[in-house]
KEGUTOR-678469 format. One line per 8 residues: number of its first residue (from 0); their letters; for each residue x, y, z of C-alpha. Coordinates in steps of 0.02 Angstrom, whole numbers, plus 32768, in hexadecimal, padded with zeros to 4 digits. Example, Ala and Ser with C-alpha at 12.3 -4.5 7.8 and 13.67 -1.06 7.14 Angstrom:
BEGIN
0> as> 8267,7F1F,8186  82AC,7FCB,8165
//
This chain:
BEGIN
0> xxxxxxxx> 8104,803A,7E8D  81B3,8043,7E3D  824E,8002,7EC3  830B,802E,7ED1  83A0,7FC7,7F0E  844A,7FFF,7F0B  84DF,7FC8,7F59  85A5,7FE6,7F6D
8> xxxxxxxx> 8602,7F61,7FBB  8698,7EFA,7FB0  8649,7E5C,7F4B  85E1,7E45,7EA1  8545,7EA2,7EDF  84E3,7E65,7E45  8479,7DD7,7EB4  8457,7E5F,7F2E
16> xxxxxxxx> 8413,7EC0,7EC3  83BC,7E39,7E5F  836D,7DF3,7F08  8335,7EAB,7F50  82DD,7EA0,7EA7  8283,7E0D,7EC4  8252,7E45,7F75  81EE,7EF6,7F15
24> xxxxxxxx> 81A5,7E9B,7E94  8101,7E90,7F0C  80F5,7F53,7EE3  80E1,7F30,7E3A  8142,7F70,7D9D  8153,7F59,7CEF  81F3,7F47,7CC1  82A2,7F41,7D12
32> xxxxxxxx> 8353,7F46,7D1F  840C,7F55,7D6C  84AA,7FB1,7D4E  8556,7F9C,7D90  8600,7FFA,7D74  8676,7F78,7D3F  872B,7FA4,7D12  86F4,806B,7D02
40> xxxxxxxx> 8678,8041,7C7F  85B3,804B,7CA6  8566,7FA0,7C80  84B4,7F6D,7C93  8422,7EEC,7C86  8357,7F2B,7C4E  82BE,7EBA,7C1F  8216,7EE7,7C0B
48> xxxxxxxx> 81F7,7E33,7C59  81FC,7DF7,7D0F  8292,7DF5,7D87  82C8,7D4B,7D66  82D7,7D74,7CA1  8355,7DF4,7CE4  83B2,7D90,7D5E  83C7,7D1A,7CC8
56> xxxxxxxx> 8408,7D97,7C54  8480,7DD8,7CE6  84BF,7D41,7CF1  84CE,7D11,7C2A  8527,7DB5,7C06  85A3,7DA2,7CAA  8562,7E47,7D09  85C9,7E66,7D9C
64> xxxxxxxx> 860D,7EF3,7DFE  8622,7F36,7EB2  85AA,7FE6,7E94  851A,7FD9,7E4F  843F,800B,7E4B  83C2,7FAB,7E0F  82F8,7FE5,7DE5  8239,7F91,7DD2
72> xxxxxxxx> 81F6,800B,7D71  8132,8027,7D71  80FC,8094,7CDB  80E2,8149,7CD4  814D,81BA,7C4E  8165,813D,7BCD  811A,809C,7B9A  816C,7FF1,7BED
80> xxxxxxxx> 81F6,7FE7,7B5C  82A9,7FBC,7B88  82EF,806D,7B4E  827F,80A9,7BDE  82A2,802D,7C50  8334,8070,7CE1  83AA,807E,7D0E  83B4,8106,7C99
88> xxxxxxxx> 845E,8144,7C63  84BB,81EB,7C35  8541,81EA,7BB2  8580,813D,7C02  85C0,81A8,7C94  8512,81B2,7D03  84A9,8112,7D2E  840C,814C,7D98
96> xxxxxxxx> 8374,8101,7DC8  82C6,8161,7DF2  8231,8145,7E3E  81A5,81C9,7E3F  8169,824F,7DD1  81DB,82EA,7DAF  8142,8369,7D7C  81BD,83EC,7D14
104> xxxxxxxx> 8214,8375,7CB8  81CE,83CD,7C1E  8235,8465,7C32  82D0,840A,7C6D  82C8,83AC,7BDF  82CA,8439,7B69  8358,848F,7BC8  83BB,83FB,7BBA
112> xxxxxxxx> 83A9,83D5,7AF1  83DE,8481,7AD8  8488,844E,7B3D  84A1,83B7,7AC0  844B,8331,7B2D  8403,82B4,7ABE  8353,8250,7B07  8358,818C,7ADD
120> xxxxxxxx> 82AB,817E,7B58  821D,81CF,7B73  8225,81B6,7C23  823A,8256,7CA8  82D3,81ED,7CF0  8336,821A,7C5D  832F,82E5,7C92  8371,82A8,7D22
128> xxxxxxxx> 83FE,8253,7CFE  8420,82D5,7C75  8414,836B,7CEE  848D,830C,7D68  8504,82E7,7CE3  84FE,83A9,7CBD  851C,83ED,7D57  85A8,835D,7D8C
136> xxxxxxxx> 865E,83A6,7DA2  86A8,8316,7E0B  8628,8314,7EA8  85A6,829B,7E79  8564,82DB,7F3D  8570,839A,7EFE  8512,8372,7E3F  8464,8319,7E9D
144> xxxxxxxx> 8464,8394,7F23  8462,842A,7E7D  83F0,83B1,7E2C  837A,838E,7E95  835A,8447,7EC5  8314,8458,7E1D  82A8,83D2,7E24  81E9,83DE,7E39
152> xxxxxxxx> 818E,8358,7E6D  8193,82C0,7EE6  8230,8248,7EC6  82B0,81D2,7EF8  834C,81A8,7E9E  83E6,814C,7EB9  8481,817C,7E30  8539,8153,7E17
160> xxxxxxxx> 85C3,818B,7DA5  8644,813D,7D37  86C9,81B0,7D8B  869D,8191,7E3F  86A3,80DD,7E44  8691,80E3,7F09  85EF,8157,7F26  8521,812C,7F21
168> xxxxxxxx> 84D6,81CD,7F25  8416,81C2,7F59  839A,8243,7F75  82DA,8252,7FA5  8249,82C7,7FA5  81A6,8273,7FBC  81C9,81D7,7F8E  8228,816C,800E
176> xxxxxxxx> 82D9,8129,801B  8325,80C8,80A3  83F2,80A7,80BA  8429,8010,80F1  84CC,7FF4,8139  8534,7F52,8145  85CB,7F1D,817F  865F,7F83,8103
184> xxxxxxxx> 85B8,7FAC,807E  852B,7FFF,8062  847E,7FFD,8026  8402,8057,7FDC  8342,8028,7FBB  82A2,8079,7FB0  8258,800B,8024  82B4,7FA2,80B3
192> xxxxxxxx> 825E,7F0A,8080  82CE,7F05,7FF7  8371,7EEA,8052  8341,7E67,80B7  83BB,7DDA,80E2  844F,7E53,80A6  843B,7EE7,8155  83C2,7EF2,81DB
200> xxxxxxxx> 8403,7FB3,81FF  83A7,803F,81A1  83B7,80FC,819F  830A,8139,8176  8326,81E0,810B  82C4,826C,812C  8269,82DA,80A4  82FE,8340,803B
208> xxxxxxxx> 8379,82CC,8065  8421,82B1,7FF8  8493,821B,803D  854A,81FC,7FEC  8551,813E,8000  860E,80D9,7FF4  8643,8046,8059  8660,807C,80F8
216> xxxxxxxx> 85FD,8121,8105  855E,8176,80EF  8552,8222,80E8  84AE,8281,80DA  8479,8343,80B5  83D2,8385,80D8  835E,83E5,8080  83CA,8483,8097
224> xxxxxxxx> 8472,8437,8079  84A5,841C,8114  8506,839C,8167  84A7,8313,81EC  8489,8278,8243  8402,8205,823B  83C7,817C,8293  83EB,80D3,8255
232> xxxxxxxx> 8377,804B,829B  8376,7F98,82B7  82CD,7F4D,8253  82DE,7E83,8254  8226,7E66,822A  824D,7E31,817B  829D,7D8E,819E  8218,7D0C,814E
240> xxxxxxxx> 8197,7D8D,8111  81BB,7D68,8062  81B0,7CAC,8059  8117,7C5C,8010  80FE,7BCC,8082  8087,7B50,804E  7FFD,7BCD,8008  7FEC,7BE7,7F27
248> xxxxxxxx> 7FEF,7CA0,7F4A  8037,7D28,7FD1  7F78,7D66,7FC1  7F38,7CCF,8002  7FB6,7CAF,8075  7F99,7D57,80BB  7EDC,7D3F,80C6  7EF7,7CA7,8120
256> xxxxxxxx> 7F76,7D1A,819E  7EE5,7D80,81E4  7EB5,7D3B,827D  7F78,7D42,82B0  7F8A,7DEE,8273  7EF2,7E24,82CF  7F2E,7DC4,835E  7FDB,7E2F,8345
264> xxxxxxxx> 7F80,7ED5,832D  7F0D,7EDD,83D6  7F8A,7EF9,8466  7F9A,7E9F,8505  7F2C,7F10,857E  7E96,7F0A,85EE  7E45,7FAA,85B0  7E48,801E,850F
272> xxxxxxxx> 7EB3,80A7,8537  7EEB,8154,84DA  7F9E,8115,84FE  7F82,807A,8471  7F8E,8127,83ED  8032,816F,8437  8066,81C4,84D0  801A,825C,84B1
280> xxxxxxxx> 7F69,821F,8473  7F0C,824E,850B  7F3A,8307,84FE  7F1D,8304,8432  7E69,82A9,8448  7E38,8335,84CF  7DAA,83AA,8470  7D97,835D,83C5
288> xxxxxxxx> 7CF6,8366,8385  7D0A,830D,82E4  7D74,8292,826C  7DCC,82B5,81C7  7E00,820C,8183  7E77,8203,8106  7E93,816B,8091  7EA9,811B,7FDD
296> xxxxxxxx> 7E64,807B,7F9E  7E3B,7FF0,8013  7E63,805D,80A4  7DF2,80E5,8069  7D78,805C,808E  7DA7,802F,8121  7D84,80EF,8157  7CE0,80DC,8122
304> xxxxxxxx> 7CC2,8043,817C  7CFB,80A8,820F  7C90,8128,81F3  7BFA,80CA,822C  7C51,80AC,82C9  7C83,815E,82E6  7BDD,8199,82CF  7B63,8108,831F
312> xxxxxxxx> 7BE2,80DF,83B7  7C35,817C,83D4  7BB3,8205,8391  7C5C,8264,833F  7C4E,82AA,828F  7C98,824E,8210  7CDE,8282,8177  7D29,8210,80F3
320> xxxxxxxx> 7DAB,8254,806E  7DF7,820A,7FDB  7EB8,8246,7FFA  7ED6,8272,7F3A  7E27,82CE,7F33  7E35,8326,7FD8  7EBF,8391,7FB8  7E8F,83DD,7F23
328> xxxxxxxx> 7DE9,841E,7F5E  7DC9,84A2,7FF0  7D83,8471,8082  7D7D,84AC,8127  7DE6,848B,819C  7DB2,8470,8241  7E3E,8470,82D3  7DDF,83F5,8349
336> xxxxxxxx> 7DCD,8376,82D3  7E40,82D9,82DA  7E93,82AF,8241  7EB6,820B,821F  7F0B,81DE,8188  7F18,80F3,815E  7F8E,80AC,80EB  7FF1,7FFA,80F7
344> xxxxxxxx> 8099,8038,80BD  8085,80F6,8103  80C9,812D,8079  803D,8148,8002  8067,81DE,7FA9  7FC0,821D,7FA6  7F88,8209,8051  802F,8249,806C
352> xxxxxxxx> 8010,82EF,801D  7F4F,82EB,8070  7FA6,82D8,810E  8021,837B,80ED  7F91,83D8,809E  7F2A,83AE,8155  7FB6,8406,81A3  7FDC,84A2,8141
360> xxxxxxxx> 7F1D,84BD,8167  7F43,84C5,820F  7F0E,8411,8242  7F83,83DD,82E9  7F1D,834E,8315  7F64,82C6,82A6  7F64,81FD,82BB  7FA6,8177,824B
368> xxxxxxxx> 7F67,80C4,8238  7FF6,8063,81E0  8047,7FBC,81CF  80FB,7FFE,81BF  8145,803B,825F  81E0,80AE,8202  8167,80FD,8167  8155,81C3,8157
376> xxxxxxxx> 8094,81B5,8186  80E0,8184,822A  8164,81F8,8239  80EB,828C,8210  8055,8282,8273  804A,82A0,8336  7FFE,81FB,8358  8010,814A,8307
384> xxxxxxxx> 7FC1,80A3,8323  8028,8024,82E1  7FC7,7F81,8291  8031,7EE4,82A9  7FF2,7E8D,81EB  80A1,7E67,81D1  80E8,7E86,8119  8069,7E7F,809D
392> xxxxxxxx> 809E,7E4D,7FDD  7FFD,7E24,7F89  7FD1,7EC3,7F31  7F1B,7EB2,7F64  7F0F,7EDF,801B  7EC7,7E64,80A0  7F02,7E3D,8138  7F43,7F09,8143
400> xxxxxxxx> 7EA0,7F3F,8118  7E48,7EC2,81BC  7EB9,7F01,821B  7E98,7FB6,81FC  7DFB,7F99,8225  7E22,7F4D,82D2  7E8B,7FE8,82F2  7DE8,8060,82C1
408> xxxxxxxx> 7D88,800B,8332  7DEF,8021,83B1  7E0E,80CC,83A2  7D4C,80DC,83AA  7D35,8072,843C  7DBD,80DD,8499  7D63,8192,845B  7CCB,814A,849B
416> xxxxxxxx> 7D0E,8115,8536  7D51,81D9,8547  7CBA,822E,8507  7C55,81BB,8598  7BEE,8155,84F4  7C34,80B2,8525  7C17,8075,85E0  7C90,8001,8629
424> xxxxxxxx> 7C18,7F61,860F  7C1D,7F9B,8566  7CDF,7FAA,854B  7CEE,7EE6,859D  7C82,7E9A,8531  7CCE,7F02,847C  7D70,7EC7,84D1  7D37,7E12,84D8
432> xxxxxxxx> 7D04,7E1C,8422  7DB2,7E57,83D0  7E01,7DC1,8444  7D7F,7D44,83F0  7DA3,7D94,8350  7E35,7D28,8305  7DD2,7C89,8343  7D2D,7CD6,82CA
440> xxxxxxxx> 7DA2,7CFF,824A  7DED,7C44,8238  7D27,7C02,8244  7D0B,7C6D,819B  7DA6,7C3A,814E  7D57,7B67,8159  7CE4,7BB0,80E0  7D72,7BB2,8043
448> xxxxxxxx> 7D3B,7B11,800B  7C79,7B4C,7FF1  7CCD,7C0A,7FAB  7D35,7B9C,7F1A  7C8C,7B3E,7ED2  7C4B,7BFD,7ED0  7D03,7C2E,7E77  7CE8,7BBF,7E00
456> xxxxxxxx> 7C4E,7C14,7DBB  7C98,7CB4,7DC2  7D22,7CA3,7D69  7CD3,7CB0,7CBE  7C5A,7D4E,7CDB  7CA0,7DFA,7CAD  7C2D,7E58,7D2D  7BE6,7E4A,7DBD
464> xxxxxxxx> 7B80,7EB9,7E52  7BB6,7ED2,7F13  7B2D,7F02,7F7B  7B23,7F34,8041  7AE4,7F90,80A8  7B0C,8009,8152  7BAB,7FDA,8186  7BC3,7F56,8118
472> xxxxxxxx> 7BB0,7FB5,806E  7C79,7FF1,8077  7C9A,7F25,808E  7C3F,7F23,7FF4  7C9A,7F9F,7F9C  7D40,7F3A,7FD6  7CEC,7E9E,7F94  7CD0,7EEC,7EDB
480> xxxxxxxx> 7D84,7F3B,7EF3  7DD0,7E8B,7F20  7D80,7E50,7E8B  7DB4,7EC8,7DFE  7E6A,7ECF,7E34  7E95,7E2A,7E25  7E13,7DCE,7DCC  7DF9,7E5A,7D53
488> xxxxxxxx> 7D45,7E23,7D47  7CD6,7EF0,7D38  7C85,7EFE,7DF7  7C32,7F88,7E3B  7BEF,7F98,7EF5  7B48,7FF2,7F23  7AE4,8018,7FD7  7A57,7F77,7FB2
496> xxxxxxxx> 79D0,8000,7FC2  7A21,8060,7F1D  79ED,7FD3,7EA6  795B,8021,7E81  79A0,80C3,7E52  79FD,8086,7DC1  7A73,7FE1,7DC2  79E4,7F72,7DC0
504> xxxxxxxx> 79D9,7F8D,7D09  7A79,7F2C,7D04  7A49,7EA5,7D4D  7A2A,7DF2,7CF1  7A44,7D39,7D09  7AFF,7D5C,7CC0  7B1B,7DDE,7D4A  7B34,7D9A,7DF9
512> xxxxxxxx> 7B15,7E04,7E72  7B7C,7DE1,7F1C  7B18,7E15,7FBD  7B73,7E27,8057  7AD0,7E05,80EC  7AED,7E07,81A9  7A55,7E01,8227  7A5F,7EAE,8252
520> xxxxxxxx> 79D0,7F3F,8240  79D9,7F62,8192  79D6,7E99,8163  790F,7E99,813E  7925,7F23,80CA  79B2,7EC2,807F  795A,7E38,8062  78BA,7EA2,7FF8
528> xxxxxxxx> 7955,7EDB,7FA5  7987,7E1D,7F70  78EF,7E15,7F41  78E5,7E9D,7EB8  7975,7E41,7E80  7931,7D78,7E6C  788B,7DD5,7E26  7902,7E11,7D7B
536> xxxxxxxx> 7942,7D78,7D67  79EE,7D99,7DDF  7A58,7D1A,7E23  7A86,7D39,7EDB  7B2E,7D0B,7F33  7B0B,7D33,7FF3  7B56,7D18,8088  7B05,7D25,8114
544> xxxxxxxx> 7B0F,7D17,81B5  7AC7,7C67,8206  7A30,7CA6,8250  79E6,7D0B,81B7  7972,7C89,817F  79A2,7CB3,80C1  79B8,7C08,8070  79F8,7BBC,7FCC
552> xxxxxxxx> 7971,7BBD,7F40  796D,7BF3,7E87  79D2,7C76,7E60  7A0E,7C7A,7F1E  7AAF,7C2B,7F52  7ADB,7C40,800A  7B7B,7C3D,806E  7B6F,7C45,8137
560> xxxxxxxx> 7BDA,7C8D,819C  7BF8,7C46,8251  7BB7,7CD8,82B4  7B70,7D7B,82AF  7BFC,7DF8,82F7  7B8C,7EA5,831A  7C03,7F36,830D  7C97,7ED7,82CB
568> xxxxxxxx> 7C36,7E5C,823E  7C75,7EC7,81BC  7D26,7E74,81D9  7CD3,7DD5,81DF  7C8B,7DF0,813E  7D1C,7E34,80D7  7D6E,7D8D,80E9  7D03,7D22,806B
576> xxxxxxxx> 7D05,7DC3,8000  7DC8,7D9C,7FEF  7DA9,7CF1,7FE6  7D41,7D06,7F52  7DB3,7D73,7EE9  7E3F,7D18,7F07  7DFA,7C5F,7EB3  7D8C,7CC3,7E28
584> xxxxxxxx> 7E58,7D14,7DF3  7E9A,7C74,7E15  7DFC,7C1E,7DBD  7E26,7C92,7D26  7EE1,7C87,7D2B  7F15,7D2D,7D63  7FAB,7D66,7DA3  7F6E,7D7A,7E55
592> xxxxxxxx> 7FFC,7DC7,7EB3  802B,7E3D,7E29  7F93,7E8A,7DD0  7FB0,7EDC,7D22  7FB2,7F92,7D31  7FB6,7F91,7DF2  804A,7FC4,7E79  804D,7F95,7F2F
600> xxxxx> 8087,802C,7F79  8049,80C7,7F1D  80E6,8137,7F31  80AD,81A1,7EAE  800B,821B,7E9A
//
């Protein structure tokens, strides 16, 4: 959601900028655009198109210069218009570039009209630049560090003037920002990802950070204004993540990555050990008596998947939050539970803010589950497992949300093992069945041909039902997810047994109703479920494991998967769920990668 690029430097920084662009668009935005300083006059490029419309106007109008930020903007204040698109300037003397949500903006904005400032957009970004402009007396550094004091809200920002032609000023609270640092330049970027190919060495910066940015240094005040170092790291994973290969789509490229990202994700060991979470994991899991999972989307449902693992394997109480809902409610806090907060990026702002509320509650027992080693999720907890997906661009999640739910299990297999559920026996065989996993997994994937015939029908309903049950009714609730983001076909997901208690009204011959059907306990229920179904007239989409004995018939079309998988089927399962979504939005001509309406990495609450 939204991305930043800026760079100083002693060439035309324009293709930087224009490339860093093209790296975020996977986040998804609206609109976009650069500026540069060129020959002390503020110049710059916005479309309400893609980034190649703006590359080509760059180019047609001759936009060069050696400073310079550059924005995707994903709509919040303001509709998707060019006068709202950034970067956003002040009296041709401030160019600055915003993503977040500044929540006084209001107020700001009426202080600032009554100084004379005049408001071309309707965007919060504008206060911003305004309230800079307003406070600058010569120290760009000195007028964000006022600034940003009176900002409420979560934001990051990147802003240069017309009379400091050799100074990026950036600064972030709650939303991240990441330097970069070349050889005689400097970057800036809201996510590393951005800046790859230009600087594999980052400086991470910390919440309340304000870093003065010219060729050769970086200089960075904290939250109170004082002086310090950070870290810089060396992160060379981004090399080839971008490239598209031989696949249509980064999603299906990506589903096709799973078994080597799951491969990536379990580590090389004999045993599942408290030291897979962090050095100090042992210690942390001592005494807990329950989980508080943490989560947003498609790793929400991964919790719940989880859940049923917790609970059955484990015999641990498991709650499941929504991170936006969670911290506006009370609850009770409970100091032995483990908190464990998923996101892909780690920097989802509202599992973010669950996280911090967890704490200020008094919650010390913290573990992330992530896919991005540097994020703030990982930086704040006490524990982190790391999930090796590799970068993920498609905006609907796959391959991080499998391997999420490798990590899960093994957190449960190791609390078992500690809490004496799981006997040794036990532990080898779960241990033999993540090591066949990537093998299952590419056994499923043979089954795209049969998934695209199915596509093909798909493609011109509007609705459609999920149903599962036990563990597999999250994988349902993925499946219907998968589908509405990127198909943008209406699907809802339901426990098989509910059907009765309302959504069967809704079903008809026009309304097919996906059934995800293992051979486990609940499948003979499932099946009377089916039935209730085929008896209105439904038309079923199953798949089902090979030894369920449900076969193809009126109203029944059947898919079979390989095996059956016991604790881990669910991410056997999830796979033709992806599958499915992605031909029906390719079937229907979507734009798979970059859904209308929808961001990557929710930076924003």
């Amino acid at each position: 959601m939204c991305g930043i690029v800026g760079a100083v430097a002693q060439r035309n920084i324009v293709p930087v900028l224009i490339e860093g662009l093209r790296r975020l668009e996977y986040r998804g935005y609206d609109s976009c655009g650069v500026a540069v300083l060129a020959e002390k006059t503020l110049r710059r490029a916005r479309s309400v198109s893609r980034v190649a419309h703006l590359a080509a106007e760059a180019q047609t109008t001759h936009l060069t210069g050696d400073i310079g930020i550059a924005h995707t903007r994903w709509a919040t204040h303001g509709a998707p218009v060019t006068d709202n698109a950034h970067p956003i300037f002040s009296r041709d003397t401030i160019a600055l570039v915003h993503n977040g949500i500044i929540e006084n903006y209001e107020a700001l904005r009426e202080a600032l009209q009554a100084q004379g400032y005049e408001f071309i957009s309707q965007t919060d970004t504008e206060v911003i630049a305004h309230l800079i402009h307003s406070l600058y007396n010569g120290d760009l550094f000195s007028a964000v560090r006022a600034a940003v004091r009176q900002l409420h809200g979560a934001f990051a920002i990147a802003v240069f003037s017309r009379d400091e032609p050799h100074y990026i000023v950036g600064a972030r609270q709650g939303s991240p920002l990441v330097v970069g640092v070349g050889d005689n330049e400097h970057f800036l970027a809201s996510d590393a990802l951005a800046l790859a190919g230009s600087t594999e060495r980052f400086i991470f910066l910390e919440e309340g950070d304000v870093v003065q940015l010219s060729r050769t240094t970086a200089r960075i005040a904290d939250h109170t204004g004082a002086i310090v170092e950070r870290e810089m790291r060396t992160v060379t994973a981004y090399g080839s993540a971008v490239e598209l290969g031989p696949y249509r789509h980064f999603m299906q490229k990506e589903i096709f990555e799973q078994p080597r990202a799951i491969a990536d994700t379990l580590p090389v060991a004999e045993a599942f050990t408290p030291a897979h979470f962090g050095a100090q994991a042992e210690q942390v899991f001592e005494g807990i008596d329950s989980l508080l999972i943490l989560a947003c989307g498609t790793s929400y449902y991964a919790g719940l998947t989880a859940k049923y693992w917790f609970e059955s394997m484990v015999a641990l109480p498991t709650q499941v939050e929504i991170a936006s809902e969670y911290r506006y409610r009370d609850s009770v806090p409970n100091p032995n539970s483990l908190v464990v907060v998923i996101s892909q990026s780690g920097e989802t702002a509202d599992t973010l803010a669950a996280l911090k509320h967890a704490q200020a509650l008094g919650h010390t027992r913290t573990l992330a589950i992530c896919n991005v080693a540097t994020s703030a999720m990982v930086r704040q907890t006490a524990l982190a497992f790391l999930t090796h997906a590799g970068t993920e661009i498609g905006v609907a999640s796959t391959k991080a949300f499998t391997t999420q739910l490798v990590a899960l299990f093994m957190l449960a297999v190791t609390l078992g093992k500690l809490r004496g559920r799981i006997a040794a026996h036990t532990e080898e065989i779960y241990l033999k069945q993540l090591r066949h996993l990537p093998v299952a997994l590419n056994h499923v994937l043979a089954l795209e041909p049969q998934i695209i015939a199915w596509a093909d029908q798909f493609a011109s309903k509007e609705n459609a039902l999920f149903l599962g049950r036990g563990l597999h009714y999250p994988i349902a609730l993925e499946g219907a997810l998968k589908l509405k983001e990127i198909s943008y076909i209406h699907a809802e997901a339901y426990p098989a047994g509910e059907l009765k208690h309302g959504p069967l009204a809704l079903v008809t011959r026009a309304m097919p109703v996906v059934t995800v059907a293992p051979n486990d306990a609940l499948l003979e229920k499932l099946k009377s479920n089916m039935q209730e179904v085929r008896a209105r007239g439904g038309e079923l989409y199953v798949f089902a494991d090979a030894d369920t004995r449900i076969v193809n018939g009126e109203g029944l079309h059947v898919i079979r998967l390989p095996e059956h998988y016991g604790w881990l089927s669910p991410i056997l399962h999830v796979i033709p769920l992806q599958l499915l979504a992605y031909h029906t939005a390719c079937a229907r001509g979507t734009d798979v990668d970059k859904p209308r309406n929808l961001a990557k990495s929710v930076t924003v609450e």
